[in-house]
VEXDREN-2710 file (C-alpha; in Angstrom, 1 decimal):
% VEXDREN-2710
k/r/px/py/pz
1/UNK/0.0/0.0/0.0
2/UNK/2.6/2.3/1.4
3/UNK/4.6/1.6/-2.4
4/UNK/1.6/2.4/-4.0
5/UNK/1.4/5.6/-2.5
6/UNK/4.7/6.5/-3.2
7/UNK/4.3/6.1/-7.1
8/UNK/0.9/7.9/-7.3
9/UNK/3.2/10.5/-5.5
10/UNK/5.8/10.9/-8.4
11/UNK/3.3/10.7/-10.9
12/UNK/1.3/13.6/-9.5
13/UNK/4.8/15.1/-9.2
14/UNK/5.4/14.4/-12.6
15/UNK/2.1/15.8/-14.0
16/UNK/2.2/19.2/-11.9
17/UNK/5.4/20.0/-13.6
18/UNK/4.4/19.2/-16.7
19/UNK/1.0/21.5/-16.1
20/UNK/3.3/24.6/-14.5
21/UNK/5.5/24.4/-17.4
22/UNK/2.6/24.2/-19.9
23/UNK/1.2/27.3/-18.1
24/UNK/4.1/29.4/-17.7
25/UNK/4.7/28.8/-21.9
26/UNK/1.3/29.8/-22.5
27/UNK/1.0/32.8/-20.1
28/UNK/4.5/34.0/-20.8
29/UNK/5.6/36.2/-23.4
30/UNK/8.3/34.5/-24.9
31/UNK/9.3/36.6/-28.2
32/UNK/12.0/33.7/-30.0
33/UNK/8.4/31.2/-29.5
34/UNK/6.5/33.4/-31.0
35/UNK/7.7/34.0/-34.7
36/UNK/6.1/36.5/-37.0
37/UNK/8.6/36.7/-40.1
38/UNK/9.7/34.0/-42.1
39/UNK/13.3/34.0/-41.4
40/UNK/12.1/33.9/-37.7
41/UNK/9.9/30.6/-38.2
42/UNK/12.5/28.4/-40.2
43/UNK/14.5/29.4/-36.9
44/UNK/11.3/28.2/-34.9
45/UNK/11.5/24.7/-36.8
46/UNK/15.0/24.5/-36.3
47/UNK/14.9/24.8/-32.9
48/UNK/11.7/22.5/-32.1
49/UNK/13.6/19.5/-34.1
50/UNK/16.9/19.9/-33.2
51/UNK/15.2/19.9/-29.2
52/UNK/13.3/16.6/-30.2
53/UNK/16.8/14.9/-31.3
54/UNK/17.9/15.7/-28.3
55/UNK/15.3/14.5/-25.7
56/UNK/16.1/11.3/-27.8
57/UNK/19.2/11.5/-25.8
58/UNK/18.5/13.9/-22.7
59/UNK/14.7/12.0/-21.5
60/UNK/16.3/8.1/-20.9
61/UNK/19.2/9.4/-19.5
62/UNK/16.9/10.8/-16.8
63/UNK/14.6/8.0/-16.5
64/UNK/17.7/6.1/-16.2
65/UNK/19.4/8.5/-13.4
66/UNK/15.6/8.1/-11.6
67/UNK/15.0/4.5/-12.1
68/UNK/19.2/3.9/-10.3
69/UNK/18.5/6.1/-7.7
70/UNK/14.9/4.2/-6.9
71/UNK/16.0/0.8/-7.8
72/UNK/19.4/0.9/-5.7
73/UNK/18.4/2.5/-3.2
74/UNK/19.7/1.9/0.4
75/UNK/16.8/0.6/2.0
76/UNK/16.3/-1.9/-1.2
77/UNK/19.5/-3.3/-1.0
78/UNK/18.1/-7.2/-0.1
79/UNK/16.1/-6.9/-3.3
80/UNK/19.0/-5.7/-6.1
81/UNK/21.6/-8.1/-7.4
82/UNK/25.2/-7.0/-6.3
83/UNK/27.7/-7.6/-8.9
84/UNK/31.5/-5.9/-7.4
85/UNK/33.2/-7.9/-10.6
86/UNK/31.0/-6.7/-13.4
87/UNK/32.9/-5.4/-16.3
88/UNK/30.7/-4.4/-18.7
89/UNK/28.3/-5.1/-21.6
90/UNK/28.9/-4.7/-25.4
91/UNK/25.4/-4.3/-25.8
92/UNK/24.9/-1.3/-23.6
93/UNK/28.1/0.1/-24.4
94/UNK/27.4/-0.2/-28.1
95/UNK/23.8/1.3/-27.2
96/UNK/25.5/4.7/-25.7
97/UNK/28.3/5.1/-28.5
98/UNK/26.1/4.6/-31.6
99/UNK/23.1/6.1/-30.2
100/UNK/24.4/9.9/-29.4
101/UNK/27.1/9.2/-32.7
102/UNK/23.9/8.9/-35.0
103/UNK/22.8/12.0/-33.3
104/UNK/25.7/13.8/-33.9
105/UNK/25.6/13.0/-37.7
106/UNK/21.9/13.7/-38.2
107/UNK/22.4/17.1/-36.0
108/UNK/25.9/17.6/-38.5
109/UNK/23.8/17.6/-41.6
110/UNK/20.7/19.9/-40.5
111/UNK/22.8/22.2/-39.4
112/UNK/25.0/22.5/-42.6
113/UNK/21.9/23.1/-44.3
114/UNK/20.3/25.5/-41.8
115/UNK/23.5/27.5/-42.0
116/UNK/23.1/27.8/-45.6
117/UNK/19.2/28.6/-46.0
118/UNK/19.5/30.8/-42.9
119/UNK/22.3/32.9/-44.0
120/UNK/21.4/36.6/-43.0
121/UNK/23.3/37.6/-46.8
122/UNK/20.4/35.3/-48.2
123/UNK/18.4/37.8/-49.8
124/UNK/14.6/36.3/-49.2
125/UNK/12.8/35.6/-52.9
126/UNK/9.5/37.9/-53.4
127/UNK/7.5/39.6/-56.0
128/UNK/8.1/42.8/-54.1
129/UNK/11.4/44.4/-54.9
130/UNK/13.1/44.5/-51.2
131/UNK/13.3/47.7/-49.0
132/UNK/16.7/48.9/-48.0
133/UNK/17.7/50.3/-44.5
134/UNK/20.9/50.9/-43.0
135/UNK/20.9/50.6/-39.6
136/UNK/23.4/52.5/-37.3
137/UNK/24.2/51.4/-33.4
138/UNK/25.0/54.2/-31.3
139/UNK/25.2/54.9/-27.5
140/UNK/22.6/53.6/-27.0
141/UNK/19.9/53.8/-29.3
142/UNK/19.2/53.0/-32.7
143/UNK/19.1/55.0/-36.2
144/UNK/17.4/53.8/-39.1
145/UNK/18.3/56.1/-42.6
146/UNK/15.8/54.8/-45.5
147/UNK/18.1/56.0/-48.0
148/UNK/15.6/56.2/-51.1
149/UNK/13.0/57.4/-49.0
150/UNK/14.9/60.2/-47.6
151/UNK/14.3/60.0/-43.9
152/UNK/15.2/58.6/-40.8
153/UNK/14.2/57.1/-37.3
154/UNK/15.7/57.0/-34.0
155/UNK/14.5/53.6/-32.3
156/UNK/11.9/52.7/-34.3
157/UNK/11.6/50.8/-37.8
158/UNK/9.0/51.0/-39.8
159/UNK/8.4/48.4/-42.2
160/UNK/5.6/46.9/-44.9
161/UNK/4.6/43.5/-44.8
162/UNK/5.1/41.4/-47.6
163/UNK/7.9/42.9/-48.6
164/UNK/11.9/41.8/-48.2
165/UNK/13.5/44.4/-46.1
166/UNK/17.7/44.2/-46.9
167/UNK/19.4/45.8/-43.7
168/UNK/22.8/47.2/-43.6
169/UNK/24.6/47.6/-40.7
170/UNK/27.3/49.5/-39.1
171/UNK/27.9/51.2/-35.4
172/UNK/29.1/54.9/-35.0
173/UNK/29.8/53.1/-31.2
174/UNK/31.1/50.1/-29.3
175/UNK/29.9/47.2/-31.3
176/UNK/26.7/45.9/-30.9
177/UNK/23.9/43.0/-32.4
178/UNK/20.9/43.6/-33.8
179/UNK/17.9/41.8/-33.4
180/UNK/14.1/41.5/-33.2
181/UNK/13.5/38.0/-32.2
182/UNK/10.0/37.6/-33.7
183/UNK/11.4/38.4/-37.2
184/UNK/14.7/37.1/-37.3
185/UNK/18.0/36.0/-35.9
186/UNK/20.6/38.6/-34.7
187/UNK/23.5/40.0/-36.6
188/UNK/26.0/42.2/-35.4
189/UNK/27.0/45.6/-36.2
190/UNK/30.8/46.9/-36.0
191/UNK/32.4/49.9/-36.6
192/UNK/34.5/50.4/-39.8
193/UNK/32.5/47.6/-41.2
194/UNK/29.3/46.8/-43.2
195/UNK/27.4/43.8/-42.1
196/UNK/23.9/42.8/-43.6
197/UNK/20.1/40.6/-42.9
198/UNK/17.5/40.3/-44.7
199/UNK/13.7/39.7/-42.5
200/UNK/10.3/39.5/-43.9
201/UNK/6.9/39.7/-42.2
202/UNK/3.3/38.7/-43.4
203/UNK/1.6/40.0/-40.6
204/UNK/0.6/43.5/-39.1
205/UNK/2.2/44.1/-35.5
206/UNK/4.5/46.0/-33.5
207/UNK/7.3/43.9/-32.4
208/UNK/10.3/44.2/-29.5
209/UNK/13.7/45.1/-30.9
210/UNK/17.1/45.6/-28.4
211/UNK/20.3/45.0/-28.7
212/UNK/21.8/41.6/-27.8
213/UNK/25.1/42.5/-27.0
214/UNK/26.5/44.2/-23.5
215/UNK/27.9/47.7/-24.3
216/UNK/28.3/49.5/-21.6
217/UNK/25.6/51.7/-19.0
218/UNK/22.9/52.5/-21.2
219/UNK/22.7/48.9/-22.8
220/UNK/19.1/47.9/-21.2
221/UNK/17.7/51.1/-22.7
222/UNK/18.8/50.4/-26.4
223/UNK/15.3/49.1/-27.5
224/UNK/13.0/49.5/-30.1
225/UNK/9.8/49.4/-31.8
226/UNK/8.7/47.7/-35.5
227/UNK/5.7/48.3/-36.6
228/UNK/4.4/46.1/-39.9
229/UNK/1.8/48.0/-41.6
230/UNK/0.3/47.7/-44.8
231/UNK/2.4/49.5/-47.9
232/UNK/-0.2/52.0/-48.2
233/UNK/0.3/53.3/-44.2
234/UNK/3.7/52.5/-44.5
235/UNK/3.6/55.2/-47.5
236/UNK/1.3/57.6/-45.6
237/UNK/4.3/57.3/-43.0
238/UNK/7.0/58.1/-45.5
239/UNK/5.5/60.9/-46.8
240/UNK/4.8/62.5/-43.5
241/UNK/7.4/62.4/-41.8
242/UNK/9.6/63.7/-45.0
243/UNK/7.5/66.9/-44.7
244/UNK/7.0/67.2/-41.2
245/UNK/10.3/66.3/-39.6
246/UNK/13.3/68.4/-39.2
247/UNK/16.5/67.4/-41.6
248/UNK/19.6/65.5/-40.5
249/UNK/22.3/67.8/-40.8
250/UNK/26.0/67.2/-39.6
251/UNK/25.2/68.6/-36.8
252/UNK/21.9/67.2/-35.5
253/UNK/23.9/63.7/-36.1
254/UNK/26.4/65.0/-34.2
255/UNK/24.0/65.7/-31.5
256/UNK/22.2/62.2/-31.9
257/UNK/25.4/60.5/-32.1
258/UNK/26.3/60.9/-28.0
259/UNK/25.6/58.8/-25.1
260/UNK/21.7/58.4/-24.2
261/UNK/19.5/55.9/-23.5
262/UNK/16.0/55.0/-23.5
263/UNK/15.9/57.8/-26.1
264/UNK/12.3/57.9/-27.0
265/UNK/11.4/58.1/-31.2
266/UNK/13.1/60.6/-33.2
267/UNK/12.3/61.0/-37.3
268/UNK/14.5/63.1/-39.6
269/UNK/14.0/64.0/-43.1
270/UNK/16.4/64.5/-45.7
271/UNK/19.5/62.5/-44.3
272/UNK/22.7/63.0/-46.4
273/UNK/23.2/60.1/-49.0
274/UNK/26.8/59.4/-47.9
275/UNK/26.2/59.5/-44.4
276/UNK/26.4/55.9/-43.7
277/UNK/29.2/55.0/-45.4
278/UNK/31.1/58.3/-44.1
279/UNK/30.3/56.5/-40.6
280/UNK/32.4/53.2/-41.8
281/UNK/34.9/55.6/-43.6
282/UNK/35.3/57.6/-40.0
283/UNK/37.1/54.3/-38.5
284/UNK/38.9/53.3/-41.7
285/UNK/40.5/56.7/-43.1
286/UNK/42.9/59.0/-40.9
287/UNK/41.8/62.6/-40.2
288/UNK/38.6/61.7/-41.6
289/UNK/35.8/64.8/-41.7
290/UNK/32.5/64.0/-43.2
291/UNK/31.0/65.0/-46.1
292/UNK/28.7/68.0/-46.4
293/UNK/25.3/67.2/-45.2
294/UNK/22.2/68.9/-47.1
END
């Protein structure tokens, strides 16, 4: 009876965590479970098989580690076979070599393609031409120069759904990573250099974006908004803020460019044309000044 007790014990152990867990997932918002963007789903897949190969391995090993500790126990030891002289078995050392070996080659081979159809160079295939940004990291906020659509955001991005949206990046500051976790993977962004990712969304929303790599004071304030909107707002959006916003001269960047954080949105109009690459030509040419800015 008292044995009988004792399992229905573990099982309703077993159950409650299994229920809290389910909860907590379901309650809590957990952005990299919640993908919105293509790239940001394939990452999804990735993730939920690569996890099922590995419970292959991860769940007997813990039966097995509960199953020892109940079955060779101290107050069962009249009931378990002692064996000081056992060597060992082929079978079950054959088991725990070619098991997690055939997991290693399976895990191998989806990763090598993963890399490859995940690349953040990938440009994403459409029947919408894609939209450029270049994105700049600064202390510690975030600039966003649409350079064809002549303006510019300070933490927050603006995009259409539906539409490929090719990012270039580049820091003006320590370097940094990029990333909205319900679109897409992160990608960093280094001064002197030009690194790029392509995302694409289907559906309307206003998503978390942050940096994911430590730089200093003001790093938990370095967040932003992206808002996917229809073409047509996301138009309406262009437009206005090209009349009604002030334009990015030298010195307003110059201004922009030190130490703040949780710096709410900014929009600019008119940004120079070289002005990103005379950011990576500020680390990469001596007694560099910038170009004139209209």
């Amino acid at each position: 009876m008292i044995k009988v007790k004792k399992r229905w014990v573990i099982l309703v152990g077993v159950v409650a965590v299994l229920a809290i867990s389910y909860l907590y997932l379901r309650t809590v918002n957990i952005p990299v479970l919640e993908p919105k963007g293509i790239i940001a789903d394939k990452e999804f897949r990735l993730l939920l098989i690569v996890t099922g190969i590995m419970l292959i391995i991860v769940i007997p090993v813990f039966v097995l580690l509960f199953y020892i500790l109940y079955r060779y126990r101290d107050s069962n030891n009249k009931k378990t076979k002692y064996s000081p002289d056992w060597d060992h078995s082929r079978i079950i050392e054959g088991i725990w070599w070619t098991v997690p070996s055939l997991m290693i080659l399976v895990l191998s081979i989806i990763t090598w393609r993963a890399t490859y159809a995940l690349n953040p160079y990938r440009p994403i295939a459409s029947k919408n031409p894609p939209l450029v940004v270049q994105v700049v990291s600064l202390q510690w906020k975030w600039l966003f120069i649409y350079p064809k659509e002549n303006v510019a955001s300070v933490n927050r991005l603006v995009i259409p759904v539906n539409t490929p949206i090719h990012f270039y990046l580049t820091s003006d500051a320590p370097m940094n990573s990029f990333w909205v976790p319900q679109l897409s993977g992160q990608i960093y962004s280094m001064p002197g250099t030009r690194t790029q990712l392509y995302i694409m969304t289907n559906q309307k929303g206003v998503y978390n974006g942050w940096s994911a790599n430590i730089s200093g004071a003001g790093f938990a304030g370095m967040m932003f908004k992206t808002q996917a909107t229809s073409l047509a707002n996301y138009t309406s959006w262009i437009n206005k803020t090209r009349k009604s916003s002030p334009i990015l001269t030298l010195s307003s960047y110059n201004r922009l460019s030190k130490p703040s954080s949780y710096v709410k949105p900014r929009y600019y109009s008119y940004p120079s044309a070289n002005l990103f690459n005379d950011i990576i030509l500020k680390y990469r040419v001596p007694n560099f000044s910038y170009r004139k800015v209209v």
